[in-house]
Structure formats: structure tokens, C-alpha cells
N, CA, C and O atoms as CSV, one atom per row, in Angstrom:
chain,resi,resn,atom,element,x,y,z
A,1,UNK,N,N,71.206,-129.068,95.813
A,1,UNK,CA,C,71.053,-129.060,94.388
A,1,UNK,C,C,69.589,-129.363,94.077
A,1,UNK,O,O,68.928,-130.300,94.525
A,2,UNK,N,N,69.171,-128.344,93.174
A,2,UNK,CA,C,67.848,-128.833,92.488
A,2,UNK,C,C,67.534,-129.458,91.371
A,2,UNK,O,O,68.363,-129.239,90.488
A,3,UNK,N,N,66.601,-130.201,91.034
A,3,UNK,CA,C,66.921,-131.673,89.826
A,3,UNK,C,C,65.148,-131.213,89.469
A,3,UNK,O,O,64.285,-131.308,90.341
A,4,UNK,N,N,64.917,-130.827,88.353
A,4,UNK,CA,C,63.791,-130.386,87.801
A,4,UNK,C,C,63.689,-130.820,86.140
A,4,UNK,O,O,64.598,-130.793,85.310
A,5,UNK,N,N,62.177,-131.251,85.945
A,5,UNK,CA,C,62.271,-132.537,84.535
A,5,UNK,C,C,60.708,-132.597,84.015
A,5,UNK,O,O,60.009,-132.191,84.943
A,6,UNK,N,N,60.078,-132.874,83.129
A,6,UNK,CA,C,59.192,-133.012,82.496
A,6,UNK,C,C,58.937,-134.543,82.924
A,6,UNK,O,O,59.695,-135.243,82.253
A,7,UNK,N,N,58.245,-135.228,83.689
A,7,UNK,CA,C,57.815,-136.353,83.717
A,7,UNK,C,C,57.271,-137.053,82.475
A,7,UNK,O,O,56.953,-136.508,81.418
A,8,UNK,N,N,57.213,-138.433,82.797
A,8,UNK,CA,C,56.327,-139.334,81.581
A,8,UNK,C,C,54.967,-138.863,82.050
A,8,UNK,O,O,54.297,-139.845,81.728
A,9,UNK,N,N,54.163,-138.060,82.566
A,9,UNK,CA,C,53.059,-137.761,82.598
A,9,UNK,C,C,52.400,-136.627,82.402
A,9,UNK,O,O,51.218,-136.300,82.504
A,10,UNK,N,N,54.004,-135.746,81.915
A,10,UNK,CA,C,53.705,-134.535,81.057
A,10,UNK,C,C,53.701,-133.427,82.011
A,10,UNK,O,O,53.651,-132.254,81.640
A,11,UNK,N,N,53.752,-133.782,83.221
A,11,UNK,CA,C,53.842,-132.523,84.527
A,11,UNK,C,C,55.017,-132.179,84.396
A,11,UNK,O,O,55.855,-132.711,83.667
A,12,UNK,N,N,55.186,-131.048,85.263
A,12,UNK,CA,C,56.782,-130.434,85.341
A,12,UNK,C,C,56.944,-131.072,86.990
A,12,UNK,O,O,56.043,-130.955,87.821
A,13,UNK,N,N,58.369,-131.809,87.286
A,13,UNK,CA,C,58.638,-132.120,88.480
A,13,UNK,C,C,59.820,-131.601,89.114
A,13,UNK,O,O,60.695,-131.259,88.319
A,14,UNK,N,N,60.147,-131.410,90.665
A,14,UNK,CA,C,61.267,-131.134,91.032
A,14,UNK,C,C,61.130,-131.540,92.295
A,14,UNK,O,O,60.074,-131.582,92.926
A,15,UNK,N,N,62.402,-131.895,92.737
A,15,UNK,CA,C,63.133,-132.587,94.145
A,15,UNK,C,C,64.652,-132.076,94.132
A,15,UNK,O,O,65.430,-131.847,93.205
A,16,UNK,N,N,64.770,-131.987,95.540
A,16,UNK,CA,C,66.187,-131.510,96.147
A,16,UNK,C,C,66.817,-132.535,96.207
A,16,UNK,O,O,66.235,-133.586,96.478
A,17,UNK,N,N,68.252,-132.493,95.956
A,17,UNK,CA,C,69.320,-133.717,95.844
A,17,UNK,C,C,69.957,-133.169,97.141
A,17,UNK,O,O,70.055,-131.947,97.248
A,18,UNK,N,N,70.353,-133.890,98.036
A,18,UNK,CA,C,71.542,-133.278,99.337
A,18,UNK,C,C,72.839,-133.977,98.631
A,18,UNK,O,O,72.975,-134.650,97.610
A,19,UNK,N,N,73.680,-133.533,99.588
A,19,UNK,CA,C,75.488,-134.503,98.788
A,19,UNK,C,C,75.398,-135.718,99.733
A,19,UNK,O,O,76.276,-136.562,99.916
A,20,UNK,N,N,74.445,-135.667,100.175
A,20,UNK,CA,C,74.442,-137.495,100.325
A,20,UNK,C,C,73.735,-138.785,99.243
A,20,UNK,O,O,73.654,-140.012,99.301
A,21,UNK,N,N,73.245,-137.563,98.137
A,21,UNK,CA,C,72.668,-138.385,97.842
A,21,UNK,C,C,71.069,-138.679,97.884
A,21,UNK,O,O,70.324,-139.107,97.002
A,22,UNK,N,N,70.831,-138.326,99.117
A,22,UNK,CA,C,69.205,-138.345,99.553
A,22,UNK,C,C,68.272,-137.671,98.607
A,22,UNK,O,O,68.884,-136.692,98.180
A,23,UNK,N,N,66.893,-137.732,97.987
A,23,UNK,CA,C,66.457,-136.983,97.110
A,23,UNK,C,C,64.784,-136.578,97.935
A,23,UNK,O,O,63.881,-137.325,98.311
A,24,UNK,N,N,64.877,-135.629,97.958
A,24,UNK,CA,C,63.952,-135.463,98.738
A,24,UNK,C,C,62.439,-135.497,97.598
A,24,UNK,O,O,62.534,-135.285,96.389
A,25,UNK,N,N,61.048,-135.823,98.352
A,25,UNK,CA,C,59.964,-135.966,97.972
A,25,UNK,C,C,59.837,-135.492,96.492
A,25,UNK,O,O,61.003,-135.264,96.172
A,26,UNK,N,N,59.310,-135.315,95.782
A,26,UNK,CA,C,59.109,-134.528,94.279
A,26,UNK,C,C,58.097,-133.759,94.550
A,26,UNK,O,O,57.261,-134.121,95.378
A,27,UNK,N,N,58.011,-132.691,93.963
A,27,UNK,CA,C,56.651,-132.044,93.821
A,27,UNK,C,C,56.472,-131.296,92.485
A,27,UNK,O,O,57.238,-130.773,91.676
A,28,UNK,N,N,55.253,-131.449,92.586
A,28,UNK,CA,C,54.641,-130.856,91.275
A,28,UNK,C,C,55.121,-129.413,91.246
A,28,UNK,O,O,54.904,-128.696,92.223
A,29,UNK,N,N,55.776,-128.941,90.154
A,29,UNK,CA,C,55.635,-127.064,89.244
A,29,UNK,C,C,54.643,-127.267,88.454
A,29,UNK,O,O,53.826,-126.431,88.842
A,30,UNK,N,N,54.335,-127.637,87.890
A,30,UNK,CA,C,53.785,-127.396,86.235
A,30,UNK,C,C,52.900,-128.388,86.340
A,30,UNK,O,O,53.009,-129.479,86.899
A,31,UNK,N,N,51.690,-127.735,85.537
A,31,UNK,CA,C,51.109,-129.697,85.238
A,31,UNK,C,C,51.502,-129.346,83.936
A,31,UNK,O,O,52.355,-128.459,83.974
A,32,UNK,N,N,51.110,-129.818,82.424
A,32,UNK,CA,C,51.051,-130.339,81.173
A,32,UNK,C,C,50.928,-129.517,79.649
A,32,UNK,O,O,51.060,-129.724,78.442
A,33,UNK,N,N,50.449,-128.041,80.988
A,33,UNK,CA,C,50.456,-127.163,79.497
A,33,UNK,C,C,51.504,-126.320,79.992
A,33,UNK,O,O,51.556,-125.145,79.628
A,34,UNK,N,N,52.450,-126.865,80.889
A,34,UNK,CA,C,53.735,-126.058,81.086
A,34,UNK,C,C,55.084,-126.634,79.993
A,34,UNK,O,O,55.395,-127.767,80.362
A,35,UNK,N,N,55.703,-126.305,79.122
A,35,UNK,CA,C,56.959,-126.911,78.445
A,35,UNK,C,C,58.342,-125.802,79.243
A,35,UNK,O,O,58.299,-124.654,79.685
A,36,UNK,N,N,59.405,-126.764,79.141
A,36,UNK,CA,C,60.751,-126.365,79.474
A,36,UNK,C,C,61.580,-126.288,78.498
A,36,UNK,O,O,61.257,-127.176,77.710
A,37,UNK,N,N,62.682,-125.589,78.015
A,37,UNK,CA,C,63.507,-125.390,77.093
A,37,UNK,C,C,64.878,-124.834,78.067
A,37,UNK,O,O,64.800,-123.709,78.562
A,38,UNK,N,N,65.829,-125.485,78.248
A,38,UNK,CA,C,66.529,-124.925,78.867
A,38,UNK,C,C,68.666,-125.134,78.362
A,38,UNK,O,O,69.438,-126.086,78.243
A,39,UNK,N,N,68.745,-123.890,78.253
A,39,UNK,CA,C,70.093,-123.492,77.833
A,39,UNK,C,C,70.896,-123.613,78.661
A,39,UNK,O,O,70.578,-122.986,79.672
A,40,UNK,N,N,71.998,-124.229,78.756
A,40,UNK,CA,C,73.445,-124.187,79.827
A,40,UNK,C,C,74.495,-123.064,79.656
A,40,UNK,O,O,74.649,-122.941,78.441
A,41,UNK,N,N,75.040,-122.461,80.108
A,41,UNK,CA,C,76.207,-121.498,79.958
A,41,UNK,C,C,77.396,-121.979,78.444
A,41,UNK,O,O,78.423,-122.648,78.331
A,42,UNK,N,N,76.926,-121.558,77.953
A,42,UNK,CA,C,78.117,-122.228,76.491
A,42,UNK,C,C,77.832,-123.671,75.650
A,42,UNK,O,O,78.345,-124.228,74.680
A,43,UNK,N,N,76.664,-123.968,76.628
A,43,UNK,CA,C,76.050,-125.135,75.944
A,43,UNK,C,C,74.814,-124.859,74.905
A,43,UNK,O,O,74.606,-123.734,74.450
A,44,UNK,N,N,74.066,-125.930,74.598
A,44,UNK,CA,C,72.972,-126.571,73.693
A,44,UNK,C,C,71.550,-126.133,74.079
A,44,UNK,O,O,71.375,-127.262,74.538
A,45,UNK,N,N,70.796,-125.743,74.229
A,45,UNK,CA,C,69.415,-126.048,74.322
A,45,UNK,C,C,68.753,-127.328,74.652
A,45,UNK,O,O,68.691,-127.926,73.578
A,46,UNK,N,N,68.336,-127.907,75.384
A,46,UNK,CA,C,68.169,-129.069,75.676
A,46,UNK,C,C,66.404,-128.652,76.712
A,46,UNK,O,O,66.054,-127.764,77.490
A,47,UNK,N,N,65.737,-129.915,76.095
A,47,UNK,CA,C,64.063,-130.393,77.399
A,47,UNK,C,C,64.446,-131.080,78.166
A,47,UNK,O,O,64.992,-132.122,77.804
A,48,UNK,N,N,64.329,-130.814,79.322
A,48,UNK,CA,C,64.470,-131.523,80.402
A,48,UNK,C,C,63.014,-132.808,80.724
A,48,UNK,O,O,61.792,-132.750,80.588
A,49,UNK,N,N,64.236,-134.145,81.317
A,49,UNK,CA,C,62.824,-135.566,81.346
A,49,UNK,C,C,63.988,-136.137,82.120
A,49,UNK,O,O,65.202,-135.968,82.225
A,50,UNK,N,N,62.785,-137.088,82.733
A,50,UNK,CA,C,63.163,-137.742,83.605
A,50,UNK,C,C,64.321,-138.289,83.594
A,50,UNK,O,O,64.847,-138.457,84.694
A,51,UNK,N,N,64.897,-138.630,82.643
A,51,UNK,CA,C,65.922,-139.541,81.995
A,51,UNK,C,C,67.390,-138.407,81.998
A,51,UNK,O,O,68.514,-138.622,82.450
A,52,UNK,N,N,66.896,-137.302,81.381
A,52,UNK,CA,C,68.072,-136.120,81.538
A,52,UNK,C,C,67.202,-134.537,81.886
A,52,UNK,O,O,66.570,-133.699,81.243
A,53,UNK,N,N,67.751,-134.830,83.705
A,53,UNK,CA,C,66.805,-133.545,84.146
A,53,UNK,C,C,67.857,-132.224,84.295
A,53,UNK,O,O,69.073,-132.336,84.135
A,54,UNK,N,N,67.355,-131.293,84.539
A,54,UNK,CA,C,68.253,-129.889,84.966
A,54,UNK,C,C,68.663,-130.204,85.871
A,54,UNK,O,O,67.939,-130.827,86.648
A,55,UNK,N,N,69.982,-129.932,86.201
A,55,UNK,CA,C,70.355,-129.873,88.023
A,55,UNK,C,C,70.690,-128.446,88.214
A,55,UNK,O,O,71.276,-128.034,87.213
A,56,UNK,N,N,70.573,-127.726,88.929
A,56,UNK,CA,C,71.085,-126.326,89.534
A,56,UNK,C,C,71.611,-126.324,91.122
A,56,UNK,O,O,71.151,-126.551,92.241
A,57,UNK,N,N,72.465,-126.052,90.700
A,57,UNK,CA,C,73.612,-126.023,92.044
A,57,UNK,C,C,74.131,-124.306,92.194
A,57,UNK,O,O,74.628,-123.859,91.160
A,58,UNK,N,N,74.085,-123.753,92.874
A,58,UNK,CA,C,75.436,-122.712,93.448
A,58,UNK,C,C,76.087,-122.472,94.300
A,58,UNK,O,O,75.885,-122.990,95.399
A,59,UNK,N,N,77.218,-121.494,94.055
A,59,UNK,CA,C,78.132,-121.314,94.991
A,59,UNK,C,C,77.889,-120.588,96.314
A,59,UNK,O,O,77.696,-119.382,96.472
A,60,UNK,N,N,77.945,-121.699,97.369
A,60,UNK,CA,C,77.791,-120.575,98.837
A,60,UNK,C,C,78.148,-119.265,98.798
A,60,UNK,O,O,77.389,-118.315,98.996
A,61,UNK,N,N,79.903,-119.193,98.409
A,61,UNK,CA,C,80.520,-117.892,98.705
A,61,UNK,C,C,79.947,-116.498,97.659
A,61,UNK,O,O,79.851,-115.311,97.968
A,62,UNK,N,N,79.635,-117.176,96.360
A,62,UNK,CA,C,79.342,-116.014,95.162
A,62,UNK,C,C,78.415,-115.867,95.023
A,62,UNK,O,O,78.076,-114.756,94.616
A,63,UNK,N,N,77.495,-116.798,95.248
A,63,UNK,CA,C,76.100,-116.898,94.764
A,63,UNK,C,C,75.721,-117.800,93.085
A,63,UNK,O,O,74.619,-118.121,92.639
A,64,UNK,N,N,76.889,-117.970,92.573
A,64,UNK,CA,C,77.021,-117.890,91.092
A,64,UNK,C,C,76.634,-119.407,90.910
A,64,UNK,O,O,76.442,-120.159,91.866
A,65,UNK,N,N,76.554,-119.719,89.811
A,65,UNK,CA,C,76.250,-120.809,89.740
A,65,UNK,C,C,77.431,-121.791,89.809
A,65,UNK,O,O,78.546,-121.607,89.322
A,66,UNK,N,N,77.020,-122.826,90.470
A,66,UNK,CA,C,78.306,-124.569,89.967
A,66,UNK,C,C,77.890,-124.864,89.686
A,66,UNK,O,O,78.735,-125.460,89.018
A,67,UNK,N,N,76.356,-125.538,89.078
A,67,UNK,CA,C,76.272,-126.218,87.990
A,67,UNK,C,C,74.186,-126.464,87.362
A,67,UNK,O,O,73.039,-126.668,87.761
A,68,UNK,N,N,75.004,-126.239,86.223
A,68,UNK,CA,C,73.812,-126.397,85.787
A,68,UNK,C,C,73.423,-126.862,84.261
A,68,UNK,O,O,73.509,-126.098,83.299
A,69,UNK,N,N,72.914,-128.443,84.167
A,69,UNK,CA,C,73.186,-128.844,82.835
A,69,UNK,C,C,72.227,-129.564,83.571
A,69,UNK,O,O,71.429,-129.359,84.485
A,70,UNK,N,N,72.838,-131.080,82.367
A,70,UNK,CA,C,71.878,-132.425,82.833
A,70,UNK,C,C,72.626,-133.318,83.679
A,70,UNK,O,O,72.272,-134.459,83.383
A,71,UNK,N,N,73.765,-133.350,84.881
A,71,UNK,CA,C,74.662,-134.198,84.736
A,71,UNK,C,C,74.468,-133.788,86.385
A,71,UNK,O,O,74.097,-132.642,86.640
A,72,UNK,N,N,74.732,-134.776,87.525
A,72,UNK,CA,C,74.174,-133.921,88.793
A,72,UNK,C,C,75.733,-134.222,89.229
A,72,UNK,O,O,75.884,-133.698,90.333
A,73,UNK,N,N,77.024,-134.895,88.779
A,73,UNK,CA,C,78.687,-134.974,88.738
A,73,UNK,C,C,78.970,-133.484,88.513
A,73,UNK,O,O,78.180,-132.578,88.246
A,74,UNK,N,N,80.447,-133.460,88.708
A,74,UNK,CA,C,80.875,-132.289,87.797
A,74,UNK,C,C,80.851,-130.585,88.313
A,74,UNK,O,O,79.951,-130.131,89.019
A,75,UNK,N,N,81.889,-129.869,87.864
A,75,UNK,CA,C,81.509,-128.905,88.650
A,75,UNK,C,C,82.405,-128.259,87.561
A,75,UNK,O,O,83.487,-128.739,87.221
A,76,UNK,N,N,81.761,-126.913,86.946
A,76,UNK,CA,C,82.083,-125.734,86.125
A,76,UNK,C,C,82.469,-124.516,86.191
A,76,UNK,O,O,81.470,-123.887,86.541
A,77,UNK,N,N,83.479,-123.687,86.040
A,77,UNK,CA,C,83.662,-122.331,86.182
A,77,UNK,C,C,83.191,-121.819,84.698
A,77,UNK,O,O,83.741,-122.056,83.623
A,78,UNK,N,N,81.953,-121.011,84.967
A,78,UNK,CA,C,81.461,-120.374,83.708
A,78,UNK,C,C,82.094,-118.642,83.445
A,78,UNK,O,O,82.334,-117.642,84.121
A,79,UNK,N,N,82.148,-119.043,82.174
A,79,UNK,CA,C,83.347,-117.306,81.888
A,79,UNK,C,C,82.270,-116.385,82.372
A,79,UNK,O,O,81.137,-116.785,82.640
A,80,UNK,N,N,82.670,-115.108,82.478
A,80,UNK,CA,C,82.275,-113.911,82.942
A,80,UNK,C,C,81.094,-113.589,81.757
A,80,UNK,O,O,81.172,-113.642,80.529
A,81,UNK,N,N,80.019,-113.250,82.619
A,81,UNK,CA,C,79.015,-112.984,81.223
A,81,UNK,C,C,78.271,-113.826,80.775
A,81,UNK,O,O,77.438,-113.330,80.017
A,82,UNK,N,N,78.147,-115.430,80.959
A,82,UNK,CA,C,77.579,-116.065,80.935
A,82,UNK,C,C,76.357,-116.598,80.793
A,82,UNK,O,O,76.518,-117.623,81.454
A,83,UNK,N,N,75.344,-116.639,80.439
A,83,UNK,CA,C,73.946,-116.742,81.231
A,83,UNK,C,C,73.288,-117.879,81.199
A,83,UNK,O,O,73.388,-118.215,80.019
A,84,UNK,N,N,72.655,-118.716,81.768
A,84,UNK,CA,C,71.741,-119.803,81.612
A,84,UNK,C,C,70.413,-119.187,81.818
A,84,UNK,O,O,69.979,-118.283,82.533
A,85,UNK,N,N,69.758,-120.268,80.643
A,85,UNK,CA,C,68.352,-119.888,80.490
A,85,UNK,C,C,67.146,-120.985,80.498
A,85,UNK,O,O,67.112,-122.136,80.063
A,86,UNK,N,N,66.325,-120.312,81.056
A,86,UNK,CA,C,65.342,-121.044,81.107
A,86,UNK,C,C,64.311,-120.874,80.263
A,86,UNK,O,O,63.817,-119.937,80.891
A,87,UNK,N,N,63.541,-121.022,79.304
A,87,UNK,CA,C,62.481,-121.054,78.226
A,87,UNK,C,C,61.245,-121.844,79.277
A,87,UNK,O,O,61.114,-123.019,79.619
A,88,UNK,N,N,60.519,-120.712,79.555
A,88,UNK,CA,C,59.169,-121.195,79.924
A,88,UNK,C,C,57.680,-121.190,79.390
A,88,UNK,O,O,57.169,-120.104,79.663
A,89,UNK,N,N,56.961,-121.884,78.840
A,89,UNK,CA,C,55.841,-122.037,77.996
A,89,UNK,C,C,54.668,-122.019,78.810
A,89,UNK,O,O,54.372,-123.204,78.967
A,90,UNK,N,N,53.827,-121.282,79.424
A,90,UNK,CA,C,52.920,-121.624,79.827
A,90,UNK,C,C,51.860,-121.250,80.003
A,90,UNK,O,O,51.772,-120.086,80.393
A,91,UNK,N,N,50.358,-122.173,79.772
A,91,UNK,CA,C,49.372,-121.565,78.946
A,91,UNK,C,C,49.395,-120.715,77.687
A,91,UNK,O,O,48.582,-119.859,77.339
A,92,UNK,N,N,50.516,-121.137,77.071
A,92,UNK,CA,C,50.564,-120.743,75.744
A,92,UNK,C,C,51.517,-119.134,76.060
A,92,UNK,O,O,52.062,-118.727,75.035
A,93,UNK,N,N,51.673,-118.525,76.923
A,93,UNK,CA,C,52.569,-117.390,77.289
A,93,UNK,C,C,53.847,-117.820,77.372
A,93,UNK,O,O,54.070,-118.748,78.149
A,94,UNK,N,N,54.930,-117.258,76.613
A,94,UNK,CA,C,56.008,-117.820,77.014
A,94,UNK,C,C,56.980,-116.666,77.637
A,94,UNK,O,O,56.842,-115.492,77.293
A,95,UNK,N,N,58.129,-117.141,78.724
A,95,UNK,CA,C,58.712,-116.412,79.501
A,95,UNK,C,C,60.452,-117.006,79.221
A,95,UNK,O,O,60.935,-117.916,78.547
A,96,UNK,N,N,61.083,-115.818,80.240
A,96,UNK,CA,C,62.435,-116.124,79.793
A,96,UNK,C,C,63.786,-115.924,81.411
A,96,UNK,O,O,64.463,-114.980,81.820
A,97,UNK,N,N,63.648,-116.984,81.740
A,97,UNK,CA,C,64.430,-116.847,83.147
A,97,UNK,C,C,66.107,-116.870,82.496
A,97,UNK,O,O,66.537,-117.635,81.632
A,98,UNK,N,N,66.752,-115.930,83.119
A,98,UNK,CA,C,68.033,-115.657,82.653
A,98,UNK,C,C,69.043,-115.663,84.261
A,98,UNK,O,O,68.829,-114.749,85.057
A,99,UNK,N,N,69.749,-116.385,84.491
A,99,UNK,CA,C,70.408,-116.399,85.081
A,99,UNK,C,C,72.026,-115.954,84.832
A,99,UNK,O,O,72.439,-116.278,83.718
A,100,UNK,N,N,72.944,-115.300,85.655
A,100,UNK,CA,C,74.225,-114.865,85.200
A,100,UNK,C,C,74.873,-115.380,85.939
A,100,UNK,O,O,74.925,-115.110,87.139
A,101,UNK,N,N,75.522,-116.259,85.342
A,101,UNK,CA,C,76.309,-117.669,85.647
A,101,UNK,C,C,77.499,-117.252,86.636
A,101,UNK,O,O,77.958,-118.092,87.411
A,102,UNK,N,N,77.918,-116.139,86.604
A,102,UNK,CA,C,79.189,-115.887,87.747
A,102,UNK,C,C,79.102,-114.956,89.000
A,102,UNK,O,O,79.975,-114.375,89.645
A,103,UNK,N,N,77.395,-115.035,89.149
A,103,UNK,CA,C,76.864,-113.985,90.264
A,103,UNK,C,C,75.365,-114.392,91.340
A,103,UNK,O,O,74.892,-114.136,92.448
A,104,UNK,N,N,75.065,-115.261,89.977
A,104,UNK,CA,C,73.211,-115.625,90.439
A,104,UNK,C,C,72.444,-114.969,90.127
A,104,UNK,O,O,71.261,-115.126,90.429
A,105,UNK,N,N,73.068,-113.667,89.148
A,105,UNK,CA,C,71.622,-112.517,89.367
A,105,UNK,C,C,71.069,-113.038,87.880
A,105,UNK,O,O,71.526,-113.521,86.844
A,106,UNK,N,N,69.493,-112.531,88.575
A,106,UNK,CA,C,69.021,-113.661,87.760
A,106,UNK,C,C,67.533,-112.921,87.398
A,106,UNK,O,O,67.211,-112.218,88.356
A,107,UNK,N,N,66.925,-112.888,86.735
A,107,UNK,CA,C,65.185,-112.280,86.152
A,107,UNK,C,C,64.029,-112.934,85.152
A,107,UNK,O,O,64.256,-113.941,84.481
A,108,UNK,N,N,63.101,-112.418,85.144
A,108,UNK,CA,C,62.025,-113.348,84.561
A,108,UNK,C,C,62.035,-112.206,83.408
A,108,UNK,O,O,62.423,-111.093,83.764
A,109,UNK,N,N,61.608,-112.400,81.943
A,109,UNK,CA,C,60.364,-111.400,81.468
A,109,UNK,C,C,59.658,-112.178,80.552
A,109,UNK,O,O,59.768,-113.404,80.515
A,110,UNK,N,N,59.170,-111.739,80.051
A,110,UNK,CA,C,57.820,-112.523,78.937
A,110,UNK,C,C,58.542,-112.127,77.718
A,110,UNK,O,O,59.295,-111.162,77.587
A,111,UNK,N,N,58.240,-112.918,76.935
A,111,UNK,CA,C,58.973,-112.825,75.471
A,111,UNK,C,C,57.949,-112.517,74.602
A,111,UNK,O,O,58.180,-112.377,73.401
């Protein structure tokens, strides 16, 4: 599982969660003129921070997603058609990662 968040220092961060628990190193995506906006399958719009980060999980067998919100518990069957999104801001260009929640297939374009 991946756990990705806007730090208190305004960078974009991400680290791998294993199911043990273990969280591996963080590393920098983004520094500060990167913003996140990110949509769940049937959910809210929500910024990801330290406090409530993205988790992205999927399914070995489908590819599709199990989960992807703020909550790293929990596990979702998203209806057919689905999409989670990612809102990416950067250097003032903004982009649009779309994922299809019951497959993985997934694309970038510029908005």
C-alpha cells in the first residue's frame, strides 16, 4: 500500500506501508509548488496531510483498486465505472490522473 500527503513543510511525501505494518523510508514527489486534490470512488474531494493521507492499495488478481481514501483499515468493492482521481497542480499546470476503480486502468492529461 502506498500512503502519499502534503507535509507540514509543504512538500508532497510518500512511503510504502507493508501488512505488517512496517513503513518504509518517505521520499520526496513534490516540493511546494506541487498541490493535491484528490477524489475517492463515490466519495468527497479531499487534500491530502499528514494527519489524513491517500492510501492506494490494489487487487493482485484484477489489478483494480482495494482501496483508496484516507483510512489505511478497510477494504471496498467500487461499482463498475468508478473512477478515482487525482487533481495535480504543478508549477501552476494542472493535470488529471484518473484511475478506474474495477480494473486499474488508469491515465494522466492536463486540464
Amino acid at each position: 500500500m502506498v500512503m502519499i500527503y502534503k507535509g507540514n513543510d509543504g512538500k508532497i511525501w510518500g512511503a510504502y506501508l507493508e501488512s505488517s505494518g512496517f513503513i518504509s523510508e518517505r521520499a520526496q514527489l513534490g516540493d511546494s509548488r506541487v498541490e493535491l486534490l484528490v477524489t475517492p470512488p463515490g466519495g468527497l474531494p479531499y487534500a491530502p496531510t499528514e494527519s489524513r493521507p491517500l492510501y492506494i492499495s490494489f487487487h493482485c488478481a484484477t489489478g483494480g483498486l482495494s482501496l483508496f481514501g484516507d483510512t489505511p483499515d478497510g477494504f471496498f468493492t467500487p461499482a463498475a465505472g468508478q473512477l478515482a482521481r487525482i487533481d495535480i497542480t504543478s508549477a501552476g499546470r494542472p493535470y488529471v490522473v484518473s484511475i478506474y476503480a474495477t480494473t486499474g486502468k488508469h491515465g494522466v492529461s492536463q486540464t
